[in-house]
MIDOSE-1310 file (N, C-alpha, C; in nm, 2 decimals, decimal comma, always signed):
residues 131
xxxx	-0,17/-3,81/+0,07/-0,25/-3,70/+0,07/-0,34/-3,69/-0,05; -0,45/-3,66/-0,05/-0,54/-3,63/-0,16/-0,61/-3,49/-0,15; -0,67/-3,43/-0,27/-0,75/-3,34/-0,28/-0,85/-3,35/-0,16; -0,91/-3,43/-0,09/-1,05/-3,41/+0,01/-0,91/-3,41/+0,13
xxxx	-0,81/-3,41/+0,14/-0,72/-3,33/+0,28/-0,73/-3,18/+0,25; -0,76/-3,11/+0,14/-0,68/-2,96/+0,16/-0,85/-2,90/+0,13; -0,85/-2,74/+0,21/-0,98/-2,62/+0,26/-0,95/-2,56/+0,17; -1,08/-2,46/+0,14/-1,00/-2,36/+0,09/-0,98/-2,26/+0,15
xxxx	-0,88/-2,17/+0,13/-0,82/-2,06/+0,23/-0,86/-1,93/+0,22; -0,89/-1,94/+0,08/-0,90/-1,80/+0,00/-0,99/-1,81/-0,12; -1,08/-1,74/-0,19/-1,15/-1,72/-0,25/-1,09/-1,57/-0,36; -0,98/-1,60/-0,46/-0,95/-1,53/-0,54/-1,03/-1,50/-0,67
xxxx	-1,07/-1,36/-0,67/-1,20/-1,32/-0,82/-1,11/-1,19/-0,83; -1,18/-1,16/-0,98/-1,15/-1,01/-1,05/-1,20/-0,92/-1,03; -1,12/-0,80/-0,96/-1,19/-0,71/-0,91/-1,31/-0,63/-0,97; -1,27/-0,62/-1,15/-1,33/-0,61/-1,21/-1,38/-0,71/-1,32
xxxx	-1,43/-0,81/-1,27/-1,47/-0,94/-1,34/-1,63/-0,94/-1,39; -1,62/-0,94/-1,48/-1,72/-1,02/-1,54/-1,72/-1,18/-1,62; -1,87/-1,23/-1,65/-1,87/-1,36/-1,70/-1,77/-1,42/-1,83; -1,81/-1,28/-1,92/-1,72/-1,26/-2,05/-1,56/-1,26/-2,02
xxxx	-1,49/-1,25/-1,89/-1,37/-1,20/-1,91/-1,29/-1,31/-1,88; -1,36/-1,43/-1,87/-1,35/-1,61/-1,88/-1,23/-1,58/-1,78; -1,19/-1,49/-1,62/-1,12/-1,50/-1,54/-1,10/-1,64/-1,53; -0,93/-1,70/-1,49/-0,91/-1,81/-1,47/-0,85/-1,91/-1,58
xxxx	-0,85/-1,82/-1,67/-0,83/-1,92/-1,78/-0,74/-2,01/-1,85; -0,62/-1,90/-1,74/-0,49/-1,97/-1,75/-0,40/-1,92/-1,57; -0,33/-2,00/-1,52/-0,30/-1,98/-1,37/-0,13/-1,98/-1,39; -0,08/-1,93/-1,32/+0,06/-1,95/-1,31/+0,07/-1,93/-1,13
xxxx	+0,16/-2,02/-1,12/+0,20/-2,00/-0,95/+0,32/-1,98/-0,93; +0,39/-1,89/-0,87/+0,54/-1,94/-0,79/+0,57/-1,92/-0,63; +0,59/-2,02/-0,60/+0,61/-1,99/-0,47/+0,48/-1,89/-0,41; +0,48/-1,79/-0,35/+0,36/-1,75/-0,23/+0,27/-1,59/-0,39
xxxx	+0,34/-1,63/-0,53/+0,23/-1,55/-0,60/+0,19/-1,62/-0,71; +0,07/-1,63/-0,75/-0,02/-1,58/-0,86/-0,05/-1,54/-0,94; -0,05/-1,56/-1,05/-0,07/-1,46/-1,18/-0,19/-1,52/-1,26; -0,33/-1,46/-1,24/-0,45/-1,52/-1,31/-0,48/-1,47/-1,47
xxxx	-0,51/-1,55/-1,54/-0,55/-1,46/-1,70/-0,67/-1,45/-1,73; -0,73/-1,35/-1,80/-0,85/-1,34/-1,80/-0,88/-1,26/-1,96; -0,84/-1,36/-2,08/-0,83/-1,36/-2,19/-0,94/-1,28/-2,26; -1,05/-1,28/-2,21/-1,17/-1,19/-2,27/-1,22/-1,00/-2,17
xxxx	-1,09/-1,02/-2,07/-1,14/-0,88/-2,03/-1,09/-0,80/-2,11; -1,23/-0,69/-2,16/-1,20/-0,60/-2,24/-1,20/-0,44/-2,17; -1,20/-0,41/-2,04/-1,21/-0,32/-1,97/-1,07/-0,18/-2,06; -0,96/-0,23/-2,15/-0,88/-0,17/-2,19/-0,93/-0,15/-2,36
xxxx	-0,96/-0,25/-2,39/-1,01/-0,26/-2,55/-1,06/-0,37/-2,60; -1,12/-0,39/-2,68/-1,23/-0,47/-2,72/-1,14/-0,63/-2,67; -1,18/-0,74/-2,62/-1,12/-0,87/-2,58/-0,93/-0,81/-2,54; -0,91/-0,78/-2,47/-0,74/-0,70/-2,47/-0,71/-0,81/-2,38
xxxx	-0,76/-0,84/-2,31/-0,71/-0,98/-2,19/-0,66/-0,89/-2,07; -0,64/-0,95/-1,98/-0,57/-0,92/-1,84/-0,51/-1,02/-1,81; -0,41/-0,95/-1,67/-0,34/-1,06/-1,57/-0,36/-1,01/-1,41; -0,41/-1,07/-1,35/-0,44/-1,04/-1,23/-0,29/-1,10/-1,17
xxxx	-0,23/-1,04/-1,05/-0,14/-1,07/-0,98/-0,21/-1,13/-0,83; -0,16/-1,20/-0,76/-0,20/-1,22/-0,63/-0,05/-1,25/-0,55; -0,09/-1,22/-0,43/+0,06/-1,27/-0,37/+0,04/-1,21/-0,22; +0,15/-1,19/-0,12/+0,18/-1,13/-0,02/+0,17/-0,97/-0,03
xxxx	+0,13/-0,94/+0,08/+0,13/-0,76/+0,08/+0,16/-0,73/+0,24; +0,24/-0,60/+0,21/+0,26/-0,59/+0,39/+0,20/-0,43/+0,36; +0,08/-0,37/+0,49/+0,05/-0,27/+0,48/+0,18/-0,12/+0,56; +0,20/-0,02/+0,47/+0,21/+0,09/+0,54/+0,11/+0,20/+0,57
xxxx	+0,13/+0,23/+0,71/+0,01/+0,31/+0,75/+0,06/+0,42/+0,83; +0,04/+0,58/+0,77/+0,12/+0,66/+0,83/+0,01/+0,76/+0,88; +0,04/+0,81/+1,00/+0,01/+0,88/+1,07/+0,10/+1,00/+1,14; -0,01/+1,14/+1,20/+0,03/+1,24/+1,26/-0,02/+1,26/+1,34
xxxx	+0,10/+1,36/+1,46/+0,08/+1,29/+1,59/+0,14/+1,48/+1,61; +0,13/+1,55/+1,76/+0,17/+1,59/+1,83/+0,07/+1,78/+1,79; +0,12/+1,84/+1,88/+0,00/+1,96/+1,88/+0,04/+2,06/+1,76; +0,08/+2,02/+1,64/+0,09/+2,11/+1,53/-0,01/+2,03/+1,40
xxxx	-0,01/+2,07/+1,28/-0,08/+1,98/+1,20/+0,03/+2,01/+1,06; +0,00/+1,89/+0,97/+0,07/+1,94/+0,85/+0,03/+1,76/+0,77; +0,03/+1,74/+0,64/-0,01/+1,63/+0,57/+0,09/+1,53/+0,55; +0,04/+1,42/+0,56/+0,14/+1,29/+0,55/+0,08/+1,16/+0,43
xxxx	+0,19/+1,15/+0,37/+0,14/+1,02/+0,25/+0,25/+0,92/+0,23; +0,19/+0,88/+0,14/+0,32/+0,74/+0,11/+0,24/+0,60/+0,15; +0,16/+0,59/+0,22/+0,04/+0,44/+0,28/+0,00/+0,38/+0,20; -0,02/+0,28/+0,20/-0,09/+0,18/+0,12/-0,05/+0,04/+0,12
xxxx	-0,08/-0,03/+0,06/-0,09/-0,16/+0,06/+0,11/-0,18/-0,09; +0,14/-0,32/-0,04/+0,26/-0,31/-0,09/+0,33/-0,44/-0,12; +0,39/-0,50/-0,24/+0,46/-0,63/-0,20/+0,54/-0,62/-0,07; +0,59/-0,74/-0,06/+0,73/-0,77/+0,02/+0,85/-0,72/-0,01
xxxx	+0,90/-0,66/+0,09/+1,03/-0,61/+0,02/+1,04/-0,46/-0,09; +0,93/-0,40/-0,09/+0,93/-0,30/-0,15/+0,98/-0,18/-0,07; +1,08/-0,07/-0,15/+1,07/+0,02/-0,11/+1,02/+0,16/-0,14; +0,99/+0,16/+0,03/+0,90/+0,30/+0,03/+0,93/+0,41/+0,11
xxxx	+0,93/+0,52/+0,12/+0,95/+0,65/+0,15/+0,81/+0,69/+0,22; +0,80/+0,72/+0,32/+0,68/+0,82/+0,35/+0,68/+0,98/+0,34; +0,59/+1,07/+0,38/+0,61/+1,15/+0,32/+0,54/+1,27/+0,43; +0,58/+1,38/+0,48/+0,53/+1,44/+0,54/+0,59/+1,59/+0,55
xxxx	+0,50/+1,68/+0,53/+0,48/+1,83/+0,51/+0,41/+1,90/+0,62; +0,47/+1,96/+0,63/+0,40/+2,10/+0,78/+0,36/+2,18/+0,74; +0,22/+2,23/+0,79/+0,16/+2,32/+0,72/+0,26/+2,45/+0,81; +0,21/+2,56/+0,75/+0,27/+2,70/+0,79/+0,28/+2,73/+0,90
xxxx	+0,17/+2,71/+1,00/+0,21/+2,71/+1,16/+0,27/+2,62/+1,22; +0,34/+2,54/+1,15/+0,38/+2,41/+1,24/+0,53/+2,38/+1,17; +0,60/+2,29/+1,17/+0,75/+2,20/+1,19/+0,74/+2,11/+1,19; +0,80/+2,00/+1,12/+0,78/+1,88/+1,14/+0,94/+1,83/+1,21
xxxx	+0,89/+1,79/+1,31/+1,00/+1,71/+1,38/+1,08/+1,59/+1,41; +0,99/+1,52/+1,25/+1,03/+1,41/+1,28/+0,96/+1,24/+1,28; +0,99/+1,12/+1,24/+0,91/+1,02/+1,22/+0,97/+0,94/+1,36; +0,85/+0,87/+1,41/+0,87/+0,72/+1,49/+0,78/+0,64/+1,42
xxxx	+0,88/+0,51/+1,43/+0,99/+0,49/+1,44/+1,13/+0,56/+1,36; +1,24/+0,64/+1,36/+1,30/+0,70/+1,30/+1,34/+0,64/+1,20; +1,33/+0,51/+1,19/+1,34/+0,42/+1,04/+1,30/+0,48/+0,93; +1,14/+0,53/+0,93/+1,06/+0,58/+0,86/+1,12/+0,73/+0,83
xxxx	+1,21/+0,79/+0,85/+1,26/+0,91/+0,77/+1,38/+0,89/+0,65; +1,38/+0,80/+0,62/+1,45/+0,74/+0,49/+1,39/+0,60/+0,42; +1,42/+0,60/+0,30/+1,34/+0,50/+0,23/+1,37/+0,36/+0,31; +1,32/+0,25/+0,30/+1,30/+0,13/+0,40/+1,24/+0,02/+0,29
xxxx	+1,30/-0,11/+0,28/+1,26/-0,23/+0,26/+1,11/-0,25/+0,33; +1,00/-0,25/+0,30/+0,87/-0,31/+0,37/+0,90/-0,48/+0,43; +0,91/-0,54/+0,53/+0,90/-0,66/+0,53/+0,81/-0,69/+0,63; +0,73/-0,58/+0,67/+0,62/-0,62/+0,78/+0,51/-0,53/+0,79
xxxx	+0,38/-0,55/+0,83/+0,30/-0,44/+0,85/+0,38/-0,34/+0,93; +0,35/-0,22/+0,90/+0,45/-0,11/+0,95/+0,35/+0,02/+0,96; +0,36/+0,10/+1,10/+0,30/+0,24/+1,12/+0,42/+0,33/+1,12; +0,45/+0,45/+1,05/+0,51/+0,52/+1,04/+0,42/+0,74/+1,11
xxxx	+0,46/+0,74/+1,22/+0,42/+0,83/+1,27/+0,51/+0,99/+1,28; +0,45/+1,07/+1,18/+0,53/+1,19/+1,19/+0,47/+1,30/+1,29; +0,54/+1,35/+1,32/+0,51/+1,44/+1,46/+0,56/+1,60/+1,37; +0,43/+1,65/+1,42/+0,43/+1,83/+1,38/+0,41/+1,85/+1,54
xxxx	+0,48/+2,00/+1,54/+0,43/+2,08/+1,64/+0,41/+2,22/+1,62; +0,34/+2,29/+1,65/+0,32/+2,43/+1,65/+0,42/+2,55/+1,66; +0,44/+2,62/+1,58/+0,51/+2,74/+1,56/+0,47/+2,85/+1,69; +0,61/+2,87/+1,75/+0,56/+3,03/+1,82/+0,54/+3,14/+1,75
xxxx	+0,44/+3,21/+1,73/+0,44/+3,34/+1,68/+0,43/+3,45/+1,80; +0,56/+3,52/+1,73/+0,58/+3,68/+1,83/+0,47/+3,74/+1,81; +0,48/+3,89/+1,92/+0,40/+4,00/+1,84/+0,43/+4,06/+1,72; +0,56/+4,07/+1,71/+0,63/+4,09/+1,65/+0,68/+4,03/+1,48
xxx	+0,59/+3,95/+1,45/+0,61/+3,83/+1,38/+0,72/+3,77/+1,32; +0,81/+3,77/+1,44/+0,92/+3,67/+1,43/+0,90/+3,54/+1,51; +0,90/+3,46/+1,46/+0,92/+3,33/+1,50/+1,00/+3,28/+1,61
């Protein structure tokens, strides 16, 4: 096998790169991550250097679902294996009743793209304003 058998797959740059920040300038690999140096980025202080990481990420994506409303967080982008917690709050007219997959109501190892769906529903209000 020689170099003219392998593509390239990916095109890895500095998010905040410039020419000055000689990205690349030293590489470290293990297994499926990356660690790029970039000895002249000074984005923190004058020449301060960086390390870019690269590797695997599995997304969490959380969502709300059912006829009440109330906010949900914790989403984002994530190594492998990270644990994460989602997070969800009922506004005042509403309850939260709960996540699907029920997984998602306690912290969880990430090992796959993953949707975590919390369900609000609406508060009865009396005339009376008892609940």
């Amino acid at each position: 096998m020689t170099w003219a058998d392998f593509a390239q797959e990916a095109k890895l740059t500095a998010s905040d790169g410039t020419a000055s920040d000689f990205f690349g300038s030293s590489v470290a690999v293990s297994g499926s991550t990356a660690v790029i140096g970039a000895y002249g980025d000074d984005d923190q202080n004058s020449a301060a250097g960086a390390a870019y990481v690269f590797g695997p990420a599995f997304t969490l994506t959380v969502d709300s679902d059912g006829n009440g409303s109330g906010t949900v967080g914790g989403g984002g982008m994530f190594p492998p294996d990270t644990e994460v917690t989602p997070t969800a709050n009922a506004d005042p007219s509403s309850t939260f009743t709960g996540w699907t997959p029920a997984s998602c109501g306690s912290p969880f190892a990430l090992t796959a793209d993953t949707t975590c769906t919390a369900t609000f529903v609406s508060k009865l209000i009396f005339r009376d304003g008892f609940e």
